[in-house]
C-alpha positions as CSV (number, residue, x, y, z in Angstrom):
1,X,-97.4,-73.8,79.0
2,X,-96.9,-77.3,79.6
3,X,-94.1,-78.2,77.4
4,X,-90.5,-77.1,77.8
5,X,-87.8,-76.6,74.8
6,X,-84.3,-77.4,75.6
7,X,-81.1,-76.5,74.1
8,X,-78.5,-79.1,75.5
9,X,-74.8,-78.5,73.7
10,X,-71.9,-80.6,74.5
11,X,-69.0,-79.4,75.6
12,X,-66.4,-80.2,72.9
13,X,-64.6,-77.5,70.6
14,X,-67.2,-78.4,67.9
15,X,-70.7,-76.6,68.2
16,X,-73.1,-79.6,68.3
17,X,-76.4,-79.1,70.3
18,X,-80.0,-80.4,70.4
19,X,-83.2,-79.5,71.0
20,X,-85.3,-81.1,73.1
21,X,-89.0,-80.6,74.0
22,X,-90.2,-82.8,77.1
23,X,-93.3,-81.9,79.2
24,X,-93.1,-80.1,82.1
25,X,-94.3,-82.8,84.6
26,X,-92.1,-85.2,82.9
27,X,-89.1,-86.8,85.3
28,X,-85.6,-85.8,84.8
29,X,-85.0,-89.8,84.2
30,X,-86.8,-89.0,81.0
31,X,-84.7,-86.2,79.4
32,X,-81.8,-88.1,80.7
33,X,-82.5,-90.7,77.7
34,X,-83.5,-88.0,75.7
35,X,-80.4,-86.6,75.7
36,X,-78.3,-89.6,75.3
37,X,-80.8,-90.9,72.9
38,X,-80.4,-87.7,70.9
39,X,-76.7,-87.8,70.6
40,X,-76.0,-91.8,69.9
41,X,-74.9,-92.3,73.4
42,X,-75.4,-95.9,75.1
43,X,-77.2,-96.2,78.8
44,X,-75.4,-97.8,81.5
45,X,-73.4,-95.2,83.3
46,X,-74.0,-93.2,85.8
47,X,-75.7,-89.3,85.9
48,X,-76.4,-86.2,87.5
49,X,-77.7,-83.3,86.6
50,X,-77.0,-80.4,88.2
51,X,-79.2,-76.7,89.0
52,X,-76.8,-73.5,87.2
53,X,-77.0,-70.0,87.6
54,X,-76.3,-68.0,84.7
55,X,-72.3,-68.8,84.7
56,X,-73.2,-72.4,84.7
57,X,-71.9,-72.9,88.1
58,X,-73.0,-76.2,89.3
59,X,-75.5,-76.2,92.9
60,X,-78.4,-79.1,93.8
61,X,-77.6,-82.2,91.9
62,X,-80.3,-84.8,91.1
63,X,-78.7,-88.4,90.8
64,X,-79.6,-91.0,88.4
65,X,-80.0,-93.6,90.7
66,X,-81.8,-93.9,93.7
67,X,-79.9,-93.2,96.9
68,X,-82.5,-94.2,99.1
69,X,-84.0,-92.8,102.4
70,X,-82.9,-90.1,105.1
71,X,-83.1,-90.4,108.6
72,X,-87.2,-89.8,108.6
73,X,-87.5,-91.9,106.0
74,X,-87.9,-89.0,103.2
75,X,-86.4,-90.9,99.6
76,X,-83.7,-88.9,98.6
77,X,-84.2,-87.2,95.1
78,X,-83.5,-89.0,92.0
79,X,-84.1,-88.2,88.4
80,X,-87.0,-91.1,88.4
81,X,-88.9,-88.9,91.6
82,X,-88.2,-85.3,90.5
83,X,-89.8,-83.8,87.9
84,X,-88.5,-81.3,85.4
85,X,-90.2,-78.3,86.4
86,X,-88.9,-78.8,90.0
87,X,-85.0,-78.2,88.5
88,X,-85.9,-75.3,85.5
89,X,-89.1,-73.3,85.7
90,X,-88.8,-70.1,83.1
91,X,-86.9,-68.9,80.3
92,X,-83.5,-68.9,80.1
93,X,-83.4,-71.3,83.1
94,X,-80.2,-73.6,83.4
95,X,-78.8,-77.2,84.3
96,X,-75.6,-79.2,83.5
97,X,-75.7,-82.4,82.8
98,X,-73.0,-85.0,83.4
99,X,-72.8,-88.2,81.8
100,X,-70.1,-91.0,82.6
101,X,-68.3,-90.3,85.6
102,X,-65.3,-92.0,84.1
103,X,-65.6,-89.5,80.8
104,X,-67.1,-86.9,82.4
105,X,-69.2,-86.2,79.4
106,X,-70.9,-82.5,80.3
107,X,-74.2,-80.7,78.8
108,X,-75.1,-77.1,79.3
109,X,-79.0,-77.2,79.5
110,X,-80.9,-74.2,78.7
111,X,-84.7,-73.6,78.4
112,X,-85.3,-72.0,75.1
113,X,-89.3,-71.9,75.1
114,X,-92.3,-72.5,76.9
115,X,-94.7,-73.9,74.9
116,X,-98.0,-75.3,74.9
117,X,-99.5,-78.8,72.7
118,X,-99.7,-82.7,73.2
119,X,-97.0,-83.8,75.5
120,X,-94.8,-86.1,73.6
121,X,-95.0,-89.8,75.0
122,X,-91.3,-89.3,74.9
123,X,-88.9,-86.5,75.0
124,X,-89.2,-85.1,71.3
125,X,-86.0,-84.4,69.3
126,X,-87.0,-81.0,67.9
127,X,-83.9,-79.4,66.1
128,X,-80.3,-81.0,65.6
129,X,-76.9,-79.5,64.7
130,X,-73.2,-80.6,64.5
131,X,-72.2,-84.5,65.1
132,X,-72.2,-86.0,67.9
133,X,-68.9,-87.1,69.4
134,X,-68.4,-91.0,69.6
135,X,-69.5,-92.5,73.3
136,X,-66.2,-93.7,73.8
137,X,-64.0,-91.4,72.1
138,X,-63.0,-89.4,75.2
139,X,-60.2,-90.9,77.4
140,X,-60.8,-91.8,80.7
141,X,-58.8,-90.2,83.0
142,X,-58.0,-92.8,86.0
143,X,-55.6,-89.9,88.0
144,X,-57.8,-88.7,90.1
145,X,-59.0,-92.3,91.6
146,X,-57.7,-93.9,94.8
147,X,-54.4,-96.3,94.5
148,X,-53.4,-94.8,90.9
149,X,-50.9,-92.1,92.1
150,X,-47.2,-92.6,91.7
151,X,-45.4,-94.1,95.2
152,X,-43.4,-91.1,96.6
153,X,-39.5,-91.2,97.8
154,X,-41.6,-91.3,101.3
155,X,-42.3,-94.7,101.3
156,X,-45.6,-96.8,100.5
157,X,-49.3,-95.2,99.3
158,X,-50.5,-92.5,100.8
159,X,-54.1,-92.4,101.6
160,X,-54.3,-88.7,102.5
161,X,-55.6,-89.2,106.0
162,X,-52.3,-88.2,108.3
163,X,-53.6,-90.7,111.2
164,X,-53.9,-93.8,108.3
165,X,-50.9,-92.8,107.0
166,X,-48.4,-92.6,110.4
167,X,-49.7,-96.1,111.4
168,X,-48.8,-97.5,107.6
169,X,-45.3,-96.0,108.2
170,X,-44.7,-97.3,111.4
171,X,-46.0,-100.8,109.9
172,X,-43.5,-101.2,107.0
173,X,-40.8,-103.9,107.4
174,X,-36.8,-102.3,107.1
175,X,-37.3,-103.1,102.9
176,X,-40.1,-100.2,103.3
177,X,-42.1,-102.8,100.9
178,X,-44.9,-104.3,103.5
179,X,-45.6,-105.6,106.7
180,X,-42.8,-106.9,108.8
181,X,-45.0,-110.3,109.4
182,X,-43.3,-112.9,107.4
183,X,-46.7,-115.1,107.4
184,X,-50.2,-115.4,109.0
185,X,-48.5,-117.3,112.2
186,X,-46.6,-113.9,113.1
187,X,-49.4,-111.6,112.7
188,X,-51.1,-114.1,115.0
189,X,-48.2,-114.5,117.6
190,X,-48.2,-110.3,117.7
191,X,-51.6,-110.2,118.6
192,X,-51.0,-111.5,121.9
């Protein structure tokens, strides 16, 4: 059994999925542009997949790019060094896939067979059904990122670090709109 058939859906309200046969030994980095080969999507944003258990629930993750070494000088595990059979190794075996951090595009990755023949050079598009979403037709949601919450009644950003926080209040001019240095020849003339 050296070949493994995937089912990879996307999770819209739509039921669009591919199949996907890759061989075993095959990196991750390959069924990576498999997938986003198989449904029209561009490269050039960043990845991970993730182990599941049955639920899907998320547990190791394998980035795209390499994150380099640990403390003994061990590469940390990237889709181009780990191979597929390390994440999925029987039937019914699962991974989600996340595409576009801005997006958060998301696959549910199940093996469907274990097969044997010619590895494909390349990760073989077996089966297709639905249509594919457009790349860019999901919104990016910006909420969650630093600097793009709403200013509070309390005064200026908040970083969520109470430490950071109490010595930006104490630092805010009688306006509550900055620094109470007036120019670069203040902040000088306070540090002595």
């Amino acid at each position: 059994m050296n070949l493994i058939r995937f089912r990879v859906i996307i999770d819209i309200e739509e039921d669009v999925f591919r199949d996907i046969l890759i061989g075993r030994n095959a990196p991750l980095e390959d069924l990576h542009r498999g997938i986003l080969a198989a449904f029209d999507f561009g490269e050039g944003e960043m990845a991970s997949f993730f182990q599941s258990d049955e639920d899907w629930n998320r547990g190791r993750e394998v980035p795209l790019m390499d994150m380099g070494m640990d403390d003994t000088g061990t590469p940390y595990p990237s889709m181009r060094t780990v191979p597929v059979e390390e994440m999925v190794g029987g039937m019914n075996d699962r991974m989600v896939y996340v595409y576009d951090f801005l997006r958060m595009w998301c696959f549910y990755v199940e093996v469907m067979a274990l097969e044997e023949g010619a590895t494909p050079e390349y990760p073989l598009l077996a089966h297709e059904f639905g249509v594919a979403p457009d790349q860019f037709s999901k919104e990016v949601d910006l909420s969650d990122l630093p600097g793009t919450e709403e200013e509070d009644d309390e005064g200026p950003y908040r970083t969520g670090d109470p430490e950071l926080d109490a010595y930006l209040d104490d630092d805010v001019d009688e306006e509550g709109d900055g620094p109470s240095f007036t120019s670069l020849d203040d902040l000088d003339e306070a540090a002595y």
